[in-house]
C-alpha positions as CSV (number, residue, x, y, z in Angstrom):
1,X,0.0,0.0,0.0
2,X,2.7,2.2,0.8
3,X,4.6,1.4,-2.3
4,X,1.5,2.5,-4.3
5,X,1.0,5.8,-2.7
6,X,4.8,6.4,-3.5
7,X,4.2,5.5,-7.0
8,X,1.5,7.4,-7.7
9,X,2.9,10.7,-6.0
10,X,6.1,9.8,-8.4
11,X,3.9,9.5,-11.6
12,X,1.3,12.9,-11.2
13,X,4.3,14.8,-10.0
14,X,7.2,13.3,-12.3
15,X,4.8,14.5,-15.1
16,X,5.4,18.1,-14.5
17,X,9.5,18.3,-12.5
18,X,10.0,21.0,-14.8
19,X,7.5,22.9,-13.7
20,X,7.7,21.9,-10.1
21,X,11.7,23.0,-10.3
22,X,10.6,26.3,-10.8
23,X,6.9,27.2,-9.4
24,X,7.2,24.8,-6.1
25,X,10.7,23.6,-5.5
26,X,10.0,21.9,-2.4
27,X,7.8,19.6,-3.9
28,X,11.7,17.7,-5.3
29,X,12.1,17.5,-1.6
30,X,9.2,15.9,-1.4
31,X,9.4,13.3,-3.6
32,X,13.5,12.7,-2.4
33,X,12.1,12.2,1.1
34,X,9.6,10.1,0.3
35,X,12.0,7.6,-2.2
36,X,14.2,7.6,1.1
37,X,11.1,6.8,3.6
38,X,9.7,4.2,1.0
39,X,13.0,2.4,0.9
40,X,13.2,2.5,4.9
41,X,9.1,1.1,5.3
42,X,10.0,-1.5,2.9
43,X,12.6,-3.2,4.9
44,X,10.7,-2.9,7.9
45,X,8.0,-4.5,6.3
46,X,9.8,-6.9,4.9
47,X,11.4,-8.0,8.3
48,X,7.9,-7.6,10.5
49,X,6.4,-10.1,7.8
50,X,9.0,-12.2,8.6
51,X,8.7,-11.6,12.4
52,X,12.2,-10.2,12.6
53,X,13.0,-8.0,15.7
54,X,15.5,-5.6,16.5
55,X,17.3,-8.7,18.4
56,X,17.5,-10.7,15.3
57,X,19.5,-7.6,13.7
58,X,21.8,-7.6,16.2
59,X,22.5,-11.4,15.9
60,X,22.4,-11.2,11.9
61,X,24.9,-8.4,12.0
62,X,27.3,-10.0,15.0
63,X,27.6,-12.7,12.8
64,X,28.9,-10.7,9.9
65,X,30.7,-8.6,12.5
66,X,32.2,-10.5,15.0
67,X,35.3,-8.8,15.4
68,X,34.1,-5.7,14.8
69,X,34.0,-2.9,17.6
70,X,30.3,-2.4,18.7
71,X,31.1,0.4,21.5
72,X,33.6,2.0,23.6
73,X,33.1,3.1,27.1
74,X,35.8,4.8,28.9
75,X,38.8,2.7,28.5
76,X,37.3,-0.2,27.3
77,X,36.1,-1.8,23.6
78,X,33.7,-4.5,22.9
79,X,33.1,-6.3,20.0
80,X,29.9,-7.1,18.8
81,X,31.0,-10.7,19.2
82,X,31.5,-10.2,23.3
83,X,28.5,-8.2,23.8
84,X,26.9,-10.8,21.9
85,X,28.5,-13.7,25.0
86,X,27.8,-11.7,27.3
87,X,23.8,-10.9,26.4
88,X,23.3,-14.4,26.0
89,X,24.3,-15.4,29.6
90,X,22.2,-12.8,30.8
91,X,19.2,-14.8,28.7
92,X,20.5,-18.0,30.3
93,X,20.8,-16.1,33.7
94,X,17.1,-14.8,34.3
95,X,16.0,-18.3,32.6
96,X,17.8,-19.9,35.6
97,X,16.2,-17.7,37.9
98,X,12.7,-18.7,36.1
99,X,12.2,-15.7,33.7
100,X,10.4,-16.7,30.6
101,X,8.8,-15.4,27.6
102,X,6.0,-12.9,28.2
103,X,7.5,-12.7,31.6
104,X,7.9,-8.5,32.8
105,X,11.2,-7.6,34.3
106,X,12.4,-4.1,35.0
107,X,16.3,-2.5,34.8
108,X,17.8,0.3,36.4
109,X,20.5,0.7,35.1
110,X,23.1,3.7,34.4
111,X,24.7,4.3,30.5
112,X,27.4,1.5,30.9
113,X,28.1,-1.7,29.7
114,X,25.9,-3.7,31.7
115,X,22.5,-1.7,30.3
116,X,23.8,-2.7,26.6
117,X,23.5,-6.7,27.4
118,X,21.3,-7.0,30.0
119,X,19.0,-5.3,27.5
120,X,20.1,-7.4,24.5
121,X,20.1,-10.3,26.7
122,X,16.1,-9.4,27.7
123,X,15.1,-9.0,24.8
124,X,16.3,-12.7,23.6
125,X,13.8,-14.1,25.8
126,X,11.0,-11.9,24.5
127,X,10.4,-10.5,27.9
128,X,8.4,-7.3,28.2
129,X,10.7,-4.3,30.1
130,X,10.2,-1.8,32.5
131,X,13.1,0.6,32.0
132,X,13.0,2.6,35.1
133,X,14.2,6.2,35.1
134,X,17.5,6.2,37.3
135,X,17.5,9.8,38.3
136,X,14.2,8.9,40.0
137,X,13.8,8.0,44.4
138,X,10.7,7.5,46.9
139,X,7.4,7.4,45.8
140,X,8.1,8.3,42.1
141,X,10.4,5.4,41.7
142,X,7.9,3.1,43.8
143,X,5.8,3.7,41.0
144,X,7.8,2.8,38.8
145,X,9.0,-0.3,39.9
146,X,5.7,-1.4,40.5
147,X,4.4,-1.1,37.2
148,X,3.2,-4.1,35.5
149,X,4.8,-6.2,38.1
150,X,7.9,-7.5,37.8
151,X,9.1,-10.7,38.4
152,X,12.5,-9.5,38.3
153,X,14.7,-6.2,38.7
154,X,18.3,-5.5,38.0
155,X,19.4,-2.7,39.5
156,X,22.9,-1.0,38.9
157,X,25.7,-0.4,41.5
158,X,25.3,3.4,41.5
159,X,21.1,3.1,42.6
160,X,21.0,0.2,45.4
161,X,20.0,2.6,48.1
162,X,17.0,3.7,46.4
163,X,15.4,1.0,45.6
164,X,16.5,-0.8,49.6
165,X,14.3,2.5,50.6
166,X,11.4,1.1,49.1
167,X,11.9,-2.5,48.9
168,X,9.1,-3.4,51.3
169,X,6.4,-2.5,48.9
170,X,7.8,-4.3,46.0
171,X,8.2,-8.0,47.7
172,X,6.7,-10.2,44.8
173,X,9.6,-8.9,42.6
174,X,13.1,-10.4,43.0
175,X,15.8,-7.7,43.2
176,X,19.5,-8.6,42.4
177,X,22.0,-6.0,42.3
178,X,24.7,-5.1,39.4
179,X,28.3,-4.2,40.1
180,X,31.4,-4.4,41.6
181,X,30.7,-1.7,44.1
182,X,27.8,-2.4,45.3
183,X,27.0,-1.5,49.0
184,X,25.4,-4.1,51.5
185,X,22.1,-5.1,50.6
186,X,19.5,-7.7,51.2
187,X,19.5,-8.6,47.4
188,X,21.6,-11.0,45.4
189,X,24.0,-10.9,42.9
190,X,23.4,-10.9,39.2
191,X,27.0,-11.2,38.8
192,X,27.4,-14.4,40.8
193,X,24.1,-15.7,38.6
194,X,26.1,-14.9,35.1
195,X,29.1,-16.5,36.7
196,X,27.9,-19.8,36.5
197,X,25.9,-19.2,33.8
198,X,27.1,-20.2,29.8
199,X,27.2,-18.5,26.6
200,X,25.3,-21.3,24.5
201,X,23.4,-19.5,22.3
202,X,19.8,-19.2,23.1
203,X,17.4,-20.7,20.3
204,X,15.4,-18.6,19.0
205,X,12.6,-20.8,19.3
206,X,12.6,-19.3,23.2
207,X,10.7,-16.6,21.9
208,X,8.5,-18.0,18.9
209,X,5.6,-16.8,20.1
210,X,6.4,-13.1,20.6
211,X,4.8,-11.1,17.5
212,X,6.1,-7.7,16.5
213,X,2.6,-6.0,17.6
214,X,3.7,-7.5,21.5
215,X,5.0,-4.7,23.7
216,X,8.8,-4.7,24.2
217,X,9.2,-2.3,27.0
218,X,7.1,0.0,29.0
219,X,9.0,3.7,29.3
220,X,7.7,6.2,31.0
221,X,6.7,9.2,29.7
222,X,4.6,12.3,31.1
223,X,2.6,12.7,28.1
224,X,1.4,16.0,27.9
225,X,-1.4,15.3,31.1
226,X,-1.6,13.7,34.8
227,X,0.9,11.8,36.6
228,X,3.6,9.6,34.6
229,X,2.2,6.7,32.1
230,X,3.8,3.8,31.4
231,X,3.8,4.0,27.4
232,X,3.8,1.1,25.4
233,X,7.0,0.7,23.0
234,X,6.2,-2.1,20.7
235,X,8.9,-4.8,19.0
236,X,7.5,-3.1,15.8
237,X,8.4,0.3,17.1
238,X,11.9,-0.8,18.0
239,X,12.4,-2.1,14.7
240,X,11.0,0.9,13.0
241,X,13.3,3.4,15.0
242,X,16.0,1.7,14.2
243,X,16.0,2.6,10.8
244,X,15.1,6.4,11.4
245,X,19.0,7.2,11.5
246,X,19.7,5.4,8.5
247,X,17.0,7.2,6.7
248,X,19.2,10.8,7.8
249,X,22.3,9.0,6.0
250,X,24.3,6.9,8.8
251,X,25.8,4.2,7.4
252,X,28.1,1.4,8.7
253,X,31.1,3.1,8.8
254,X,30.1,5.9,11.1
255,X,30.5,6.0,14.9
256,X,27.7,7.6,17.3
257,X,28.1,9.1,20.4
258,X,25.7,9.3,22.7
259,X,25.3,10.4,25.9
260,X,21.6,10.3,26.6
261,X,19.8,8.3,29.4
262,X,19.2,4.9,27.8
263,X,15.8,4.8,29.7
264,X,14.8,7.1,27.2
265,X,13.1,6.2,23.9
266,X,15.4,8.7,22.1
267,X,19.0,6.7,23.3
268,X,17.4,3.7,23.6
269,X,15.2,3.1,20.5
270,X,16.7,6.0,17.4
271,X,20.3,6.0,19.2
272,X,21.3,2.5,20.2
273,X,19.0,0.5,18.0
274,X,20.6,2.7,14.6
275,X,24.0,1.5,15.8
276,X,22.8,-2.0,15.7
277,X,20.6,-1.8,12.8
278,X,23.8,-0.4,10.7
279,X,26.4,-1.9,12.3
280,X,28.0,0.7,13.2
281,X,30.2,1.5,16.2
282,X,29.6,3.7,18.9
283,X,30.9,5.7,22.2
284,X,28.9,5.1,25.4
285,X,28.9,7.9,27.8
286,X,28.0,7.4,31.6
287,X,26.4,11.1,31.6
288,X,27.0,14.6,29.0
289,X,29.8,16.6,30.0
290,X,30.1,19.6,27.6
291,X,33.7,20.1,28.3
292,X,34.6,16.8,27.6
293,X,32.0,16.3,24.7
294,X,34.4,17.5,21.6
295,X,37.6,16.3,23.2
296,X,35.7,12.7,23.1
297,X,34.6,13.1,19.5
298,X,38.1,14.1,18.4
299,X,39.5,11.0,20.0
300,X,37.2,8.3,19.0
301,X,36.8,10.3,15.6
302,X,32.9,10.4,16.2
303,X,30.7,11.8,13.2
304,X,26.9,11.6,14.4
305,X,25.4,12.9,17.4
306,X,22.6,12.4,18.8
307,X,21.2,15.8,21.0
308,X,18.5,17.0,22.5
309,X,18.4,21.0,22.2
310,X,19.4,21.0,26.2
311,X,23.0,19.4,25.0
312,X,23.4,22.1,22.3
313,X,22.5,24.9,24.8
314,X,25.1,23.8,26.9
315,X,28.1,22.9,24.2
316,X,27.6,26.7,23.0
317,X,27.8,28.3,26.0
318,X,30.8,26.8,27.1
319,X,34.3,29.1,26.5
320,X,35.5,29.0,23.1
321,X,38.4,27.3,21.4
322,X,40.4,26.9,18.7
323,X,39.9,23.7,18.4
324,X,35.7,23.8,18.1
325,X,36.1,22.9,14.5
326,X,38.6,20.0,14.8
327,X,36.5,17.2,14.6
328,X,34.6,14.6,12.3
329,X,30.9,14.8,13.4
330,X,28.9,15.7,10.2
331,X,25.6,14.8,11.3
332,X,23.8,15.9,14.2
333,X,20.6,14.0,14.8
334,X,18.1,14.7,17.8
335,X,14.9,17.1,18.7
336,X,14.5,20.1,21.1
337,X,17.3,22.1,19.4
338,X,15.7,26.4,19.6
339,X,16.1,27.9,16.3
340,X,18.5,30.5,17.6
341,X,20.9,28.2,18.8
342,X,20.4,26.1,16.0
343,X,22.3,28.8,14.2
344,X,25.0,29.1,16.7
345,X,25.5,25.7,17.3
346,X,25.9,24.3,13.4
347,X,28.3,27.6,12.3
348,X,30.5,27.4,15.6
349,X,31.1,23.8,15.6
350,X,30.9,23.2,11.6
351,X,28.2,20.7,11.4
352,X,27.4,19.8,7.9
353,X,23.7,18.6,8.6
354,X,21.8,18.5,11.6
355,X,18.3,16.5,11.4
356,X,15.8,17.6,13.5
357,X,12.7,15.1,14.7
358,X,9.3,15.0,16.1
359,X,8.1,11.7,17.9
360,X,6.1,10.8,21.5
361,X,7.2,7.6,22.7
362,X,3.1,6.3,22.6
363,X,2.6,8.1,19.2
364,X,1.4,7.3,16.0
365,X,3.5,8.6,13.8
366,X,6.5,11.1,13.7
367,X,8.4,14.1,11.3
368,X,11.9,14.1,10.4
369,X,13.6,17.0,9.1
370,X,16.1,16.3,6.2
371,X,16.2,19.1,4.4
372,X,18.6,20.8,6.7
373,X,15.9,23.5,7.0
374,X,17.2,25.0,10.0
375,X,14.8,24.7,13.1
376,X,12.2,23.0,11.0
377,X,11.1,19.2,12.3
378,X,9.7,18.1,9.3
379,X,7.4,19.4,6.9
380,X,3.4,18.9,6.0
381,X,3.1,19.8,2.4
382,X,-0.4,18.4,0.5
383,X,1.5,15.7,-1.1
384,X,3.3,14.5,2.1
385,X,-0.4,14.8,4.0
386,X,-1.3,11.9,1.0
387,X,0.9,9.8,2.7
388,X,0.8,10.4,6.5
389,X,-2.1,12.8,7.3
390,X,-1.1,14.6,10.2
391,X,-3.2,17.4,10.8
392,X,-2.3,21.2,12.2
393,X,-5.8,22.4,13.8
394,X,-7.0,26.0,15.7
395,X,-7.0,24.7,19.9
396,X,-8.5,25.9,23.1
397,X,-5.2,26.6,25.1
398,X,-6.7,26.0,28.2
399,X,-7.6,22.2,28.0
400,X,-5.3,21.4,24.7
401,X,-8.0,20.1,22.4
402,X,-9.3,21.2,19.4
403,X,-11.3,23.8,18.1
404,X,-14.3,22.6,16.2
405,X,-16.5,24.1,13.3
406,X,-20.0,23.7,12.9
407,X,-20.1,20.9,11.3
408,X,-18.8,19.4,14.4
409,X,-15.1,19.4,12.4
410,X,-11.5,20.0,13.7
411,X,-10.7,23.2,11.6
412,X,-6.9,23.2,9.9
413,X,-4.8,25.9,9.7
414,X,-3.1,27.4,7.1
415,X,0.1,28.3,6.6
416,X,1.7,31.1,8.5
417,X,-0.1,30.4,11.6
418,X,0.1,27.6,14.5
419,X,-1.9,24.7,14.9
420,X,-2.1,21.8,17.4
421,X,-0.7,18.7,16.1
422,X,-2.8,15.8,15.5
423,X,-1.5,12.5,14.3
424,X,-3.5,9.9,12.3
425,X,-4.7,6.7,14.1
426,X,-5.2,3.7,11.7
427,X,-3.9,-0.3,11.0
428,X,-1.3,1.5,8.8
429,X,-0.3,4.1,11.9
430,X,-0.9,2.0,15.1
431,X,-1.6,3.8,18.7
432,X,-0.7,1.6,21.7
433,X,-1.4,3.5,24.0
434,X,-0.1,3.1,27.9
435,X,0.2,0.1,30.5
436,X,-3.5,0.4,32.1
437,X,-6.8,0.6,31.5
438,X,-8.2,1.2,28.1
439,X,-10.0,4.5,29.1
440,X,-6.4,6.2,30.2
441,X,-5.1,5.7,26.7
442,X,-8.4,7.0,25.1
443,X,-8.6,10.0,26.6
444,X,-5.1,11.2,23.8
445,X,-7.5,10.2,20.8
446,X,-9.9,12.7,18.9
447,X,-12.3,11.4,16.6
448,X,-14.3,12.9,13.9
449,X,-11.9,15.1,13.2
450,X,-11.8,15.3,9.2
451,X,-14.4,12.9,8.8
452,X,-16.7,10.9,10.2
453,X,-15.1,8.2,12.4
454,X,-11.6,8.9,11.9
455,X,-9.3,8.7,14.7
456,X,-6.3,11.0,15.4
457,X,-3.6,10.9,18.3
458,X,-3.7,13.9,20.0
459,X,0.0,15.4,21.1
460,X,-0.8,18.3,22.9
461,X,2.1,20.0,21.3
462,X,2.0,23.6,18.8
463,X,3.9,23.6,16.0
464,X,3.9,26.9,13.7
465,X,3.3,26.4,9.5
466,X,5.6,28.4,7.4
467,X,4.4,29.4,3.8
468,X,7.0,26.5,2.5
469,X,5.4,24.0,4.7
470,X,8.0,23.2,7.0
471,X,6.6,23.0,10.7
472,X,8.5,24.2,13.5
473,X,8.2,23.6,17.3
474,X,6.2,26.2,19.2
475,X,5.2,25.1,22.4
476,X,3.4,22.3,25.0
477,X,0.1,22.7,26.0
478,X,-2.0,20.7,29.1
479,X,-0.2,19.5,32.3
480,X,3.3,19.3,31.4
481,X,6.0,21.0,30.6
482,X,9.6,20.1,29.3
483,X,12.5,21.2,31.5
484,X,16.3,20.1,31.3
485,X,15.4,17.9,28.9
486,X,12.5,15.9,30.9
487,X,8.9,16.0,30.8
488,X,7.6,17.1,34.0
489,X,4.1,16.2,35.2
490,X,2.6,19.5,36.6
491,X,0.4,17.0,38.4
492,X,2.9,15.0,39.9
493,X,4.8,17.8,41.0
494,X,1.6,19.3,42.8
495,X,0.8,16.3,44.6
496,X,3.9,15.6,46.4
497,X,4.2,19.7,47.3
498,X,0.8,19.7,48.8
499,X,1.9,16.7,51.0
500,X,3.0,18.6,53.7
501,X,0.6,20.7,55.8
502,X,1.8,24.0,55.2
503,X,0.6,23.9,51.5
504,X,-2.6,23.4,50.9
505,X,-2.9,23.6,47.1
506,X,-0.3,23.7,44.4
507,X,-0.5,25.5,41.0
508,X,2.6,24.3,38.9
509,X,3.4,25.6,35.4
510,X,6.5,26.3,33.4
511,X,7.8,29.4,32.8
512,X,10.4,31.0,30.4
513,X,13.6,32.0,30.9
514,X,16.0,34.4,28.8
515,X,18.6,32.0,26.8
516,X,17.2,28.4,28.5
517,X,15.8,25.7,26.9
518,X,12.6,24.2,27.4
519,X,10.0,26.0,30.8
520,X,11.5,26.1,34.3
521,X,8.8,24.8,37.0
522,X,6.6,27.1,39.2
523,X,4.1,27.0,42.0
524,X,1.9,29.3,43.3
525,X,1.4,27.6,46.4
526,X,-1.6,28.5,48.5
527,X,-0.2,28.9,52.2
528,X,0.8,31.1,55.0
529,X,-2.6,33.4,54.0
530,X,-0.4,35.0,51.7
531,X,2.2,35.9,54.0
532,X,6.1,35.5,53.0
533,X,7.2,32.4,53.9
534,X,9.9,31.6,57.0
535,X,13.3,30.2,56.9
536,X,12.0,27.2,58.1
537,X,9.3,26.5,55.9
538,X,11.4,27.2,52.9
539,X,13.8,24.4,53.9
540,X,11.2,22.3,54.8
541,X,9.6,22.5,51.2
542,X,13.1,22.1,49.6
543,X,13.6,19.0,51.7
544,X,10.7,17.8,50.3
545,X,10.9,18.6,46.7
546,X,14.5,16.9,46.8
547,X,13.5,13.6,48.7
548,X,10.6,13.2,46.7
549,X,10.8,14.5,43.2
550,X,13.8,14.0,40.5
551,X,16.0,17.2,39.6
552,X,14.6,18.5,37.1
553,X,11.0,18.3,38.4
554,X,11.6,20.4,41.7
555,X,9.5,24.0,41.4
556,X,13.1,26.5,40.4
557,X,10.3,29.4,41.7
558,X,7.8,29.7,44.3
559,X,5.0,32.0,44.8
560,X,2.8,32.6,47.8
561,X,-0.6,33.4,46.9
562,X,-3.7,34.3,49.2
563,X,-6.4,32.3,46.7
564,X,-6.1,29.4,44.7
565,X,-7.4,30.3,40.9
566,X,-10.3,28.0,39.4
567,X,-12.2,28.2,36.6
568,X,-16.2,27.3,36.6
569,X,-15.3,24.0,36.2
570,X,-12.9,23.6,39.5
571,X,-9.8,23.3,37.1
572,X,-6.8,25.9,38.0
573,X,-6.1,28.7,36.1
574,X,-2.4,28.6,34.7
575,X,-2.4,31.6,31.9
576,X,-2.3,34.3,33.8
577,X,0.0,32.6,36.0
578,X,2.5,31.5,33.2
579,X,2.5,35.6,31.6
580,X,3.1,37.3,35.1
581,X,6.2,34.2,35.5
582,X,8.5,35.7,38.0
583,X,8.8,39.0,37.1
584,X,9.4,40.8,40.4
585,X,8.0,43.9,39.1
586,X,4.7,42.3,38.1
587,X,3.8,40.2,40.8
588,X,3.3,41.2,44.4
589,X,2.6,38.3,45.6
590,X,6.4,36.7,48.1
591,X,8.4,35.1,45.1
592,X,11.4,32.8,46.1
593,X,14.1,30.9,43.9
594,X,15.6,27.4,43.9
595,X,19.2,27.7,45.5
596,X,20.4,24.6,45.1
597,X,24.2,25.1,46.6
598,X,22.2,26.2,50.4
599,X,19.6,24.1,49.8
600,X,16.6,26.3,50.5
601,X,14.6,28.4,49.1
602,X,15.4,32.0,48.6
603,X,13.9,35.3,48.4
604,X,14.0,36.2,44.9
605,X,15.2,40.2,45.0
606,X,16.0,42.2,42.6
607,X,19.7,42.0,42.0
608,X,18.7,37.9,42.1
609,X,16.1,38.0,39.4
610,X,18.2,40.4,37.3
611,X,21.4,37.5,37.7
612,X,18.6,34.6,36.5
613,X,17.3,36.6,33.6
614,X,20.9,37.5,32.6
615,X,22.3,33.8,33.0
616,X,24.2,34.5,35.8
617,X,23.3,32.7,38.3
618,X,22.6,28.3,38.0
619,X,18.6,27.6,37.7
C-alpha cells in the first residue's frame, strides 16, 4: 500500500519536475524524502512479515561482525562478538532464575556496559521491560517499579540505596544488584548468577511466540497530562526506529556518540538501536559533559550525534576554542534544538547537517527534518499529508484540544499560523497506547476530526506552518511542561508539594527564561494566607521537593498566593500565571528561587532576578 502511494505521487508529480523546479521547488524535496522513507518502510515491512526484531538484527549483523568494535566506554572496547556472550548469559541467567517469555522484568540501570547486554540479553527471551528512570527515588520510583509487576529487577551499582528504601512494597519482585561496588544489601547478585551461567546460544525458538505487535518495553513518559504513564513501545516500534538514522544517512562506517539516558526512547530506540541496525560502532557515555564532549569526538573520531536542544545549549555556552572545528561529526541527529541556537551551534562547531525530529514515545507517527531547514522538524506539504495525514488544527489553550467548526469538524490551519498537532490513528499508523486501562489511553484520541469516524492521536504540542510547509516547534500545552530535557508532570509535582501541611494547594506551570531551553517549573502555592514564607518553611519544602521529586521536576520558583485560581469547572487557572512568570515587578505576591548550593529556598530580590534573567546565576 505504501509502495502505491509512492508510486503514484512519483507519476502525477514526475509528469510536470520542470514545472515543479521552478513554481514549487519543495515539492523535489518531497518526492526525495519520500523515495528515502519508501526504501526504509519497505525493509521494515519486509522484516515484520517475517517476524524479525531488533534482536534478530543484532545477531544477523554479529555474525557478519564478530570482530568488529560495537562500543567503547571509557577505557574499554567491545566487540559485537562479546556483547553478543555476554547478552546471551544474561538470557540463560534470568532463565535460571525462572524468567520466561512474556514474563515482565524491570532495569535500572546507568549508561554502561551492563545496560547494553542485560537489554540485549532481555530481549532474547522476548520479555516485556520496565526501563525505570535512574535519576528517579521514593514514591516516584515506587511507582515505577511497581508497574506491570515484575518478576525480576536488575538494579545498577550506582542506585541500590534507592530502591532498599522502598523494597518493602515491591516484595513479589526479586531484586538482584549489578556491580562491583555495590553497598550491602539484602539482594543477590546478578554477577554471581552470570558467573555460573554459559554462553550457549539461546534458540530462538525461546521466543516463537512473541509477534512484533507484542509490547517490548514499557518507558515512562509524562505525556502531555496527569501523573507519569507507562507508554507502550512495541517490537515493531523498536524495529522501526531503528531505521530512522539510516534514513538521515548513517551508514556502517560511522560512529555515534551518545550520551543520553538509555531509559529514554530517544538513546534507547533511534540511538542505540541505529547503531545496531547499521552496524555501526559507537561511544557510550556514563552522563554529558560539555567540556569533555568534543575532546571525546576528536579521539574516538565520532561523526553523528545524537542531542537534545538542552545538549546544544550547553556545548555553545561553554568558553571558546580553537579547536571547536577540529572534529569529524557531520551529522547531528536529535529534537528540542531552539532555532537561535540552532544557528550558533551548526556555524560554531561546523556541522554539515543537523536532522531535527518530532516523535512521542506512545505516538502514531512522527516528522523528520532532512532538508537541513534549519529549526524545522519536518514538513506537512499536501502531497506529504497523502501519505501520512497529520493534521495542524486551531486549539482551546486552556484544555489542549481542538477547536471545532460547525459541522462538528476540527478546523486546519493554514500556513503562516500555529496549529495543534494531530496524528492519524489507523492499521497502517498503530496507537498503543499506555500500560493500564483502556480508558487512560483513550482519553489522547480525537475522533471525527476530518471525517466521520476517523481517529487522530492527540499530542498536545504547537507547531507553527511556514508558507513552505515546513513545521517548527512552538510550544506544550496541558499538564506538562519540558524542562532540562524531561517531561515534568505538573500534576505530579503538585501532589507531592501539597503533601506537607503547610501547603494546601499547588499551581505548577512552566515558565520561560532568557537564553534556557525548554519551561523552568513554578508553584503558586496557597499557604501562609499570603504571608512570606519563614526560613524554616522554605527548607522544609526544599527538603521535600529533593527527597521526593527528580531534579529536574523540583519548582526553580515559588509563589505565595492568598487564593487558589479556578475556573467554573474547578480546574486551575495557569495563563495568567504563566504571563506574570516571575517577574518581580509584576507580581506582588512573596516570590522565592531554587538555590540549590544552600539548599533552601530564597527570596528572589531584585539583584537575584536580574542575575537569572541574565544567565548569571545556576537555575
Amino acid at each position: 500500500m505504501f509502495s502505491q502511494i509512492v508510486y503514484t505521487l512519483f507519476g502525477a508529480v514526475g509528469a510536470g519536475a520542470l514545472v515543479v523546479k521552478f513554481c514549487f521547488p519543495w515539492v523535489l524535496y518531497d518526492i526525495s524524502y519520500l523515495r528515502t522513507m519508501n526504501k526504509a518502510i519497505s525493509k521494515i515491512t519486509k522484516r515484520a512479515k517475517k517476524k524479525e526484531m531488533l534482536i534478530d538484527i543484532f545477531e544477523e549483523v554479529t555474525k557478519a561482525n564478530r570482530n568488529k568494535t560495537f562500543f567503547v566506554f571509557e577505557e574499554e572496547t567491545f566487540s559485537y562478538e562479546e556483547v553478543e556472550e555476554k547478552s546471551t548469559r544474561v538470557a540463560r541467567g534470568a532463565m535460571a532464575l525462572g524468567v520466561r517469555c512474556g514474563d515482565v522484568v524491570a532495569m535500572m540501570i546507568a549508561n554502561e556496559p551492563r545496560f547494553i547486554w542485560t537489554y540485549l540479553g532481555f530481549l532474547k527471551l522476548g520479555v516485556r521491560m520496565t526501563m525505570i528512570n535512574t535519576s528517579l527515588k521514593g514514591k516516584q520510583l515506587l511507582f515505577q517499579l511497581q508497574t506491570g509487576q515484575p518478576k525480576l529487577l536488575i538494579v545498577g551499582e550506582d542506585f541500590v540505596d534507592a530502591v532498599k528504601a522502598v523494597s518493602s512494597e515491591i516484595k513479589d519482585t526479586d531484586v538482584y544488584t549489578y556491580g562491583d561496588n555495590c553497598p550491602s544489601t539484602p539482594f543477590q547478585s546478578f554477577d554471581d548468577v552470570l558467573a555460573s551461567t554459559s554462553a550457549t546460544t539461546v534458540d530462538h525458538s525461546v521466543r516463537t511466540s512473541v509477534n512484533v505487535s507484542d509490547v517490548a518495553c514499557y518507558i515512562f513518559t509524562s505525556g502531555t497530562t496527569g501523573l507519569p504513564k507507562a507508554a507502550l513501545c512495541t517490537q515493531y516500534k523498536l524495529l522501526a526506529a531503528c531505521h530512522i538514522l539510516s534514513a538521515s544517512g548513517m551508514t556502517s562506517e560511522d560512529t555515534l556518540y551518545l550520551t543520553l539516558p538509555l531509559y529514554h526512547s530517544s538513546a534507547l530506540a533511534l540511538g542505540l538501536g541505529a547503531v545496531i541496525q547499521s552496524g555501526a560502532k559507537m561511544v557510550l557515555k556514563k552522563r554529558f559533559s560539555a567540556s569533555a564532549f568534543w575532546e571525546d569526538c576528536r579521539t574516538h573520531d565520532v561523526t553523528v550525534i545524537l542531542y537534545i536542544g538542552e545538549l546544544c545549549r550547553y556545548l555553545v555556552s561553554a568558553p571558546r576554542k580553537t579547536s571547536d572545528r577540529l572534529h569529524k561529526v557531520r551529522l547531528a541527529f536529535g529534537n528540542g534544538l531552539r532555532m537561535d541556537i540552532w544557528k550558533e551551534f551548526k556555524e560554531r562547531f561546523c556541522i554539515p547537517t543537523i536532522a531535527e525530529f518530532y516523535g512521542a514515545t506512545e505516538g502514531s507517527s512522527s516528522m523528520l527534518n532532512v532538508a537541513n531547514k534549519i529549526g524545522a522538524v519536518g514538513r506537512l506539504s499536501p502531497v506529504l499529508q497523502k501519505l501520512i495525514p497529520q493534521r495542524l488544527v486551531e486549539y482551546v489553550t486552556e484544555d489542549a484540544t481542538p477547536l471545532r467548526d460547525s459541522c462538528g469538524r476540527c478546523i486546519q490551519i493554514k500556513p503562516g499560523a500555529t496549529g495543534l498537532l494531530l496524528s492519524p490513528v489507523s492499521k497502517k499508523f498503530p496507537y498503543e497506547g499506555y500500560l493500564g486501562p483502556k480508558a487512560v489511553s483513550d482519553r489522547k484520541l480525537v475522533r471525527d476530526v476530518i471525517v466521520p469516524g476517523d481517529v487522530y492521536f492527540n499530542t498536545g504540542d504547537v507547531f507553527y506552518l511556514d508558507n513552505d510547509y515546513f513545521v517548527y516547534f512552538r510550544d506544550r500545552l496541558g499538564d506538562t511542561f519540558r524542562w532540562k530535557g524531561e517531561n515534568v508532570s505538573t500534576t505530579e509535582v503538585a501532589n507531592v508539594l501539597t503533601e506537607t501541611r503547610l501547603i494546601m494547594d499547588a499551581n505548577v506551570y512552566g515558565v520561560k527564561i532568557p537564553g534556557q531551553e525548554g519551561r523552568a517549573g513554578m508553584a503558586a502555592i496557597l499557604a501562609n494566607d499570603g504571608r512570606p514564607l519563614t526560613e524554616g518553611q522554605r527548607r522544609a519544602i526544599y527538603r521535600l521537593s529533593e527527597d521526593l521529586l527528580a531534579s529536574y521536576a523540583r519548582p526553580r520558583f515559588l509563589r505565595v498566593v492568598k487564593h487558589g485560581q479556578l475556573t467554573v469547572t474547578f480546574k486551575q487557572k495557569k495563563q495568567e500565571l504563566v504571563k506574570e512568570g516571575f517577574d518581580i515587578y509584576v507580581v506582588k505576591d512573596p516570590l522565592y528561587f531554587l538555590d540549590q548550593e544552600n539548599k533552601d529556598y530564597v527570596p528572589l530580590t531584585e539583584d537575584l532576578y536580574l542575575r537569572v534573567i541574565n544567565g548569571g546565576v545556576r537555575v
